[in-house]
N, C-alpha and C positions, 0 to 999 in steps of 0.2 A: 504494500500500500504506500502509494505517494506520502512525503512527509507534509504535514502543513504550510501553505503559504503564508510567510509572513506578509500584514500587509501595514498600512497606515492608516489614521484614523479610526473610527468606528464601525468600518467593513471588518463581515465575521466569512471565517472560511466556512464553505460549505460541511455539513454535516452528511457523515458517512449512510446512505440510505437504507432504513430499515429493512432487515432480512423478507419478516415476516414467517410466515407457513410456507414448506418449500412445496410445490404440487410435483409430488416423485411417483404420484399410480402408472401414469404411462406417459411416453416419448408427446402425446398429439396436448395432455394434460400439465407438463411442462411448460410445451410454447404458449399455449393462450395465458397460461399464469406469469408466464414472462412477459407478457403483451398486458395484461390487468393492472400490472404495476405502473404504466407509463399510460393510464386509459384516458387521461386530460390531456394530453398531447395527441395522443391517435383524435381522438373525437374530434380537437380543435383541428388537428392537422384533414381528419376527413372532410369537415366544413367546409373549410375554405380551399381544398383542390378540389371539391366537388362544385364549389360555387365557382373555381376558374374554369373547369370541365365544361358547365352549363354555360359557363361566355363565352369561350371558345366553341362550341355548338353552335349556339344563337347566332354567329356570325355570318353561316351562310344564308340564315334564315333569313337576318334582316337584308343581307344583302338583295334576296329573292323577292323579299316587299319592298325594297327601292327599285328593284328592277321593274316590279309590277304598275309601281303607280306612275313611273315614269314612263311603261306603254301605254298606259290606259289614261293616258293624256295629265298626270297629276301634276297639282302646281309646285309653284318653288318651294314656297312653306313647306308643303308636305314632304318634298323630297327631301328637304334640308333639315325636317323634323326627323326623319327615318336616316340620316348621314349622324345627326347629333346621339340619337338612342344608340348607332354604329358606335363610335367615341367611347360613350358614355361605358359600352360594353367593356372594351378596350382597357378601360381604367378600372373596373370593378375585375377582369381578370388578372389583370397586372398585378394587380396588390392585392388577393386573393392570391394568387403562388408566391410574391413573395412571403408572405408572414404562413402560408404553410409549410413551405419549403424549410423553415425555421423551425416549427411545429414537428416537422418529420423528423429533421437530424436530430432533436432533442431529444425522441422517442427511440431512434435508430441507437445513439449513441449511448443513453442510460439501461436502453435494454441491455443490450451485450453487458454494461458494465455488472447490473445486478445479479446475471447469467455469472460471470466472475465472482459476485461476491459470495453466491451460493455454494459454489465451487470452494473457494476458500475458507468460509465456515466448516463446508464438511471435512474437508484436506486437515483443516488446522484446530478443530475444533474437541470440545471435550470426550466427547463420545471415542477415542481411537483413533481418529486420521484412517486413511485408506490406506492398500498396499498397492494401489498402480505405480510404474513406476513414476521418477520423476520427469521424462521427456514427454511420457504419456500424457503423464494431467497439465503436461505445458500446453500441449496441440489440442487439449480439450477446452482450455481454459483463454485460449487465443482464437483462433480458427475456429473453432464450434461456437463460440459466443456469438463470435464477428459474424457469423452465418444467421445466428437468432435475431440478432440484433439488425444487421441489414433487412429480414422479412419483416422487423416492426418497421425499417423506414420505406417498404415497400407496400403495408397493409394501407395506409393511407390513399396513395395515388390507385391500388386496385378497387378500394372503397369506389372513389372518386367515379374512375373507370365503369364501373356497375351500374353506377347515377345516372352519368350520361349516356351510357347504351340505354337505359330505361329512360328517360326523359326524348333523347333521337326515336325512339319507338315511337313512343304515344305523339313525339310530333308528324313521325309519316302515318302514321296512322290516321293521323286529321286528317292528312293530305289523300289517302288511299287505303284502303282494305285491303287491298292483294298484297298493294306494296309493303306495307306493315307487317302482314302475315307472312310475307318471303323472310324479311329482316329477322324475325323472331325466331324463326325456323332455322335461318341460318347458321344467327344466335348460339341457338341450342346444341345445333350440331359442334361447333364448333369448340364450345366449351367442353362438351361429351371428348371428342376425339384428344384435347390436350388436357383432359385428366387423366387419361385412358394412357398416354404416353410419358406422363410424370412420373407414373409408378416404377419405371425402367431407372429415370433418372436418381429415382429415391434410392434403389438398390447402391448403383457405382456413386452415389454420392457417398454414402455410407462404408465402401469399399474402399474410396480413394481417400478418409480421412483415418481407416484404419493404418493401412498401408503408410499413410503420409506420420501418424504417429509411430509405427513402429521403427521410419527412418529416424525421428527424433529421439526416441528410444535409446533406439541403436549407437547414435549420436554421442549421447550423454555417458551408457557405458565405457564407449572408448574412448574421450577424455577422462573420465574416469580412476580405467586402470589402463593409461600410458606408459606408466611406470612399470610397471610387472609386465606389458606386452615387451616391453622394449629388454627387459631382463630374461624375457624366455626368446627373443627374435621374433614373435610371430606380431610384430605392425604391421606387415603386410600382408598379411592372411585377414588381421582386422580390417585393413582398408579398402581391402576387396571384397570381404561382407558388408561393409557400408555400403560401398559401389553400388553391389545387387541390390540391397534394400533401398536404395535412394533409386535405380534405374524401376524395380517396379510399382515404388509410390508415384515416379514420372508418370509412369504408361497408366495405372490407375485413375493418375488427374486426366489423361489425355483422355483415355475411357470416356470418364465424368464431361470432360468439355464436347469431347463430340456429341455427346446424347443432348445437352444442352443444343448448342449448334443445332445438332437433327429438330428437337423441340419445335427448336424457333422456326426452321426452317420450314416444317410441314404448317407450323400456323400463318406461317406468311404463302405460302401455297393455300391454304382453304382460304384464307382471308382475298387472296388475289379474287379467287372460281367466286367467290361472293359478291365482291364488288362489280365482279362481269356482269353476275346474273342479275344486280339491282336494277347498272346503270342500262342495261339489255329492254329490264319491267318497264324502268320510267322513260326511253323511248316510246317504248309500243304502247306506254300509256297517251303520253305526252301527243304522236300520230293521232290515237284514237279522241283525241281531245275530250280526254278525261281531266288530263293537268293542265292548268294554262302555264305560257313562259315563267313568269315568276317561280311557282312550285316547284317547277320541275328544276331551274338554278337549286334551288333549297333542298331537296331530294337529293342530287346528287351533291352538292355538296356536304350533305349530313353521312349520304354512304360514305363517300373517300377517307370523312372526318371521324368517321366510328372505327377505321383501321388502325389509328392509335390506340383507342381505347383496349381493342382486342387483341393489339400485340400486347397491352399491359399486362393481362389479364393472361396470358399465354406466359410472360416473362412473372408474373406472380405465383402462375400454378408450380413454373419451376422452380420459384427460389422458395414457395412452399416445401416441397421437395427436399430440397438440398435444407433447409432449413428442420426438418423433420426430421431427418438423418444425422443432425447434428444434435437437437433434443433429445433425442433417444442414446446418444454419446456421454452426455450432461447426464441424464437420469442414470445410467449405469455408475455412476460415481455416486451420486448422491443416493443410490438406493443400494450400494453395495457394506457388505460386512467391513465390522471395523475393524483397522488392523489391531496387530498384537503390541502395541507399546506399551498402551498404560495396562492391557493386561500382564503381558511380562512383566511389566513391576512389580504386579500385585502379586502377580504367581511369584516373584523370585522373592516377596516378602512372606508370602505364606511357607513358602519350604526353609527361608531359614529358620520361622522357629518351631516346623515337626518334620518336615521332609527326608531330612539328612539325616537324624537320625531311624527313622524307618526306612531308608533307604540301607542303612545299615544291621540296622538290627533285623528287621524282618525280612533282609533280600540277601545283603550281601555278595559275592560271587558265585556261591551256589545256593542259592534261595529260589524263593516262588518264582518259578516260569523261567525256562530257557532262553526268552528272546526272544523268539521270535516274528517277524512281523509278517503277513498278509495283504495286497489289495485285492479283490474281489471285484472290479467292472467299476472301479472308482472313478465318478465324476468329477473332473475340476475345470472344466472351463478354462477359457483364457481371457486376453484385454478384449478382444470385442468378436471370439467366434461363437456363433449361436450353435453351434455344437459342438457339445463339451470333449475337451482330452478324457481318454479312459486308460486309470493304470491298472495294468493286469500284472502284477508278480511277486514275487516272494522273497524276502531278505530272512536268509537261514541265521538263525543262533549262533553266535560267538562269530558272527563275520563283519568285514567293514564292503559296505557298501554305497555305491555312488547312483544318483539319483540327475539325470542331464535331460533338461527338457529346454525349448528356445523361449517358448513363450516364459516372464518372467512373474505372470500374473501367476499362471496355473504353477509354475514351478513354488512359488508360495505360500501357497493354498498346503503343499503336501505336510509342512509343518504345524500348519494351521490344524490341517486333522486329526496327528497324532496329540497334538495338544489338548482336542477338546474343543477348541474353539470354536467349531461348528460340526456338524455331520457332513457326508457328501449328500447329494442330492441323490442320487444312486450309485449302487455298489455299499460294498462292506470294510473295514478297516478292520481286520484280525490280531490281536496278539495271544500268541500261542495258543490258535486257533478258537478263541472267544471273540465274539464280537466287542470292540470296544467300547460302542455304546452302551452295550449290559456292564462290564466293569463298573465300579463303585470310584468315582474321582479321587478318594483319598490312594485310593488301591493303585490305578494307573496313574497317579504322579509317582506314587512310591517306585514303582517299576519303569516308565520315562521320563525323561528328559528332555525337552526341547531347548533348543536354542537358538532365537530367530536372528537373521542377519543384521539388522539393527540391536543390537544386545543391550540393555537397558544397567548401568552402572550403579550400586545402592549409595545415601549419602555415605562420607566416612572415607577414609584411606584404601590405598592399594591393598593394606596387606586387610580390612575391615571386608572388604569385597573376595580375595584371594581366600578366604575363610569362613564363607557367607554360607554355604551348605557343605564344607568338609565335617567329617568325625573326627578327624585326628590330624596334629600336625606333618605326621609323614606325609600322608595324601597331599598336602599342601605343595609341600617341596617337588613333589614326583610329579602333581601336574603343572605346577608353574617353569618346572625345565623344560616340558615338554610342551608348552605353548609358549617358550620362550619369553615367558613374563617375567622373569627372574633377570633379564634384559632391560626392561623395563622398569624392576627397583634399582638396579643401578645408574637408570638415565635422569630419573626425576630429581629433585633437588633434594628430597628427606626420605627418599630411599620408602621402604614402607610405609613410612607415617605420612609420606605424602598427601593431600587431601585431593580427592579425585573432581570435585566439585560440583554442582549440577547435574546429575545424567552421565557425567566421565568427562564434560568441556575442559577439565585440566589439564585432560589428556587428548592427546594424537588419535587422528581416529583407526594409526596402525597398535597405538597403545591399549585403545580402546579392549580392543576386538582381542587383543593376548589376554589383557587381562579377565575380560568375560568368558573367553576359553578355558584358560586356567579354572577361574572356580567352577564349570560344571563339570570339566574332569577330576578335581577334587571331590565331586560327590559320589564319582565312579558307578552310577546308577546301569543298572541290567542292560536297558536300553537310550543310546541317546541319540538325538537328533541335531545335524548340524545344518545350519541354511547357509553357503556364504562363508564359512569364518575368518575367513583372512583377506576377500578382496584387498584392503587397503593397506596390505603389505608386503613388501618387495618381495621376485622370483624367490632368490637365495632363500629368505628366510621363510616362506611359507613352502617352499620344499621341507627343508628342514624340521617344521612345525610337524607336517603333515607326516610323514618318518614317524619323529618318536612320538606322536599321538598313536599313528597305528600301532606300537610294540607295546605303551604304555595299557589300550585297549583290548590286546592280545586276550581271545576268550570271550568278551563280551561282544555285545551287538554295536553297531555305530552308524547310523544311516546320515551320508552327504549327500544333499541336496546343492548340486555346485555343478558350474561349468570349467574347472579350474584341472587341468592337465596334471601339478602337482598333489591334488587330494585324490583322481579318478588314478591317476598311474600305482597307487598303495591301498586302491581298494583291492576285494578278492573277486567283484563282480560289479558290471556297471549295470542298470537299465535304462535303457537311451530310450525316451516317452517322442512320440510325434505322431500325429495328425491318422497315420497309418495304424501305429498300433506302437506294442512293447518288443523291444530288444533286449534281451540277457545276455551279457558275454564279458567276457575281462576285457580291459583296457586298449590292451595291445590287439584286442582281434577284432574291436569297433574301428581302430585306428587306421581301416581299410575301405574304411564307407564314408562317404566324401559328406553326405550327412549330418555326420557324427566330429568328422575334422572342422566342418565350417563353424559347427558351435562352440567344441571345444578352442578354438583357435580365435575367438570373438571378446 
């Protein structure tokens, strides 16, 4: 958010505009609640381009009454009277689109903005925050707004557009029955046929904003980790995954613009066949001397004059469209699960004070349950595919296994489930062949462990955190060598007693992530889960890490959810999750499917 304007004297900066109720039931219940918000600007903006609409009509009208009474012998006054109401028209359109035109940007411009703020409440908000990523809720929260927000500065002049086709009606209609009755008929047709071809555009709208966020995506991981690309050689394997995902977000927007284009183009084709067949009627009326000269000026010039309105109207169905596509972008954020932040908190307050020790006492390394973990036709979805990723496999007891999927949404989610934090939508989540929902939460905390990629730091010191769920200080030593945090007491300035600060802001966010390593490996829990642990840590050292985690792990279960070459080369088995199905295999025998290289190498 902008910082305030200072200003001078008793000008006040604008106040941040109230949220309200967010309408998140569906994508079409979104847009008009983002349009209700700004309904004194539409209303005033619809007024007065509907009143310029109407003066701009009127014009060939009156012109067609000065033509008239100047055939039918009328005097000066009268012409001069029908030249002044001409004028007078003139000036009542004029200023009539200026002050709506004002009217609409106002509406255009605060739409989108609100559209943003909604987004930011829920992003930043108490409830959790979401887990899309960050390049993701960039392009939703940019480009989707600017889409909602342009159909509010577009609902106005299509308002307008509606008026003066129905006001043009009922004036040919004075003029003629047939004539009128062709117009309406037209009308109808025509409207029918470009709703009828919106719906193509609604699809590849929605296609080329996924696509155009997953470049962004993509973007932001690999500045990211430039560092560890550049410590393993593979930048250019990164750069040439950018490439493909930027060249198919291209061909998607190209998609999106040609059906646009087509749109328009078949509406300017029925509008042409329309205006043929009017100006065709009011000949063979005009012959038939049904019209006299006057009317028939006015006739065709209200047809010619109605082919703006219907390209509006043609250009509004589409940016309906594209603007529906982008709502229903907006709602998946705002109706989605929260992420795990402030619940990691709470989970990592609840386990230190009974977790660790029932993790010990009652589990230990050979206690209740082997480990072992199950998916069953599990659901997780991704950032925007309407049909879900499905993980189908099994991580055996006392193994370290790796979890490599592209999507970073669905890849997420997997920790999410073993946590608890939600169920899938279908499929099962097994541990040692129970379903985990039947489990008792005290029960399956005692037996896993998660650890989400953002790690949540408790108040207090390195070494207050480093001890947060251990039983015993050996545990302590054995997993702080082995996530290299013991690195980390020697870096800081007071060594343990350091204070970690807010959430771990004292520290690095390669400091971070060891030291949240470290204490779940000091709980040494049956089963744990890792998302991520070390992105923000150079090659060398998160080889290293991932080494003595695996020896230190020896025997128990340990599931990574990572795309990191270093944790997947020392698991015993990887499952590489896509679109097609599941993969089992070690490391080195994916590392032949071009697939599985372009992820891991991202």
């Amino acid at each position: 958010m902008a910082a305030p304007v200072l200003t001078r004297g008793p000008r006040r900066t604008p106040a941040r505009p109230a949220t309200g109720p967010v309408p998140v039931g569906s994508s079409r219940q979104l847009l008009w609640g983002a349009l209700r918000t700004r309904r004194r600007d539409l209303l005033a903006a619809s007024v007065l381009y509907s009143t310029h609409q109407l003066g701009e009509s009127m014009v060939p009208v009156v012109i067609g009454l000065t033509i008239s009474h100047a055939v039918d012998h009328g005097s000066r006054a009268s012409i001069g009277l029908w030249l002044g109401v001409l004028a007078a028209d003139f000036v009542l359109l004029s200023m009539s689109y200026r002050f709506g035109a004002r009217a609409s940007m106002r509406a255009k411009q605060h739409t989108g903005h609100q559209v943003r703020m909604w987004l930011t409440d829920r992003v930043v908000g108490p409830a959790g925050g979401v887990s899309h990523p960050p390049g993701d809720l960039l392009s939703r929260a940019s480009s989707d707004a600017d889409r909602v927000g342009a159909y509010a500065g577009m609902f106005a002049i299509a308002v307008a557009a509606a008026v003066v086709l129905t006001a043009a009606t009922a004036v040919l209609l004075s003029f003629s029955l047939l004539l009128g009755a062709v117009i309406v008929a037209g009308t109808a047709v025509l409207l029918v046929a470009q709703n009828s071809a919106s719906r193509l555009l609604r699809r590849r709208s929605g296609t080329e904003q996924h696509q155009r966020a997953r470049a962004t995506t993509l973007a932001e991981d690999l500045v990211r980790g430039l560092r560890v690309l550049k410590g393993i050689g593979a930048q250019r394997n990164a750069a040439d995954a950018y490439c493909r995902a930027s060249r198919t977000a291209g061909a998607a927007s190209l998609h999106a613009t040609s059906s646009q284009a087509t749109l328009a183009s078949v509406g300017a084709l029925l509008t042409g066949l329309y205006l043929t067949a009017i100006t065709g009627l009011g000949g063979w009326l005009a012959l038939d001397g049904r019209l006299d000269l006057g009317r028939l000026v006015a006739a065709l010039g209200l047809a010619q004059f109605v082919i703006g309105p219907m390209r509006v109207l043609s250009g509004a169905s589409a940016a309906y469209a594209r603007a529906l596509a982008s709502a229903e972008r907006v709602r998946e954020v705002l109706a989605s699960e929260s992420a795990v932040q402030d619940a990691v908190q709470v989970q990592v307050q609840v386990q230190v004070q009974d977790a660790a020790q029932q993790q010990h006492t009652a589990v230990g390394r050979g206690g209740k349950g082997a480990g072992e973990i199950a998916f069953a036709g599990v659901a997780l979805g991704g950032a925007a595919d309407r049909a879900a990723l499905r993980l189908e496999a099994v991580v055996p007891a006392g193994t370290m296994t790796g979890v490599v999927c592209g999507d970073p949404v669905a890849a997420a989610r997997i920790p999410h489930l073993l946590a608890r934090e939600h169920d899938p939508s279908s499929g099962t989540v097994l541990l040692d062949h129970v379903p985990i929902r039947d489990l008792p939460l005290d029960d399956l905390r005692a037996r896993v462990l998660v650890s989400p990629h953002e790690a949540v730091l408790l108040p207090g010191t390195v070494a207050d955190n480093l001890a947060a769920l251990a039983a015993e200080p050996a545990a302590v030593e054995r997993a702080a060598a082995a996530a290299f945090a013991d690195q980390v007491v020697e870096a800081v300035p007071a060594g343990e007693r350091t204070p970690v600060g807010d959430r771990g802001e004292a520290l690095s966010g390669g400091q971070r992530q060891r030291v949240a390593l470290a204490r779940v490996l000091a709980a040494a829990p049956p089963v744990l889960v890792l998302h991520d642990p070390t992105t923000a840590v150079d090659a060398v050292t998160e080889a290293g890490i991932a080494a003595r985690v695996g020896r230190l792990r020896q025997g128990l279960t340990t599931l990574v959810v990572t795309t990191s070459p270093a944790w997947l080369a020392r698991c015993d088995q990887v499952v590489l999750l896509t679109p097609g199905g599941c993969r089992v295999a070690p490391h080195t025998a994916l590392l032949g499917e071009d697939a599985y290289r372009e992820l891991v190498a991202r």
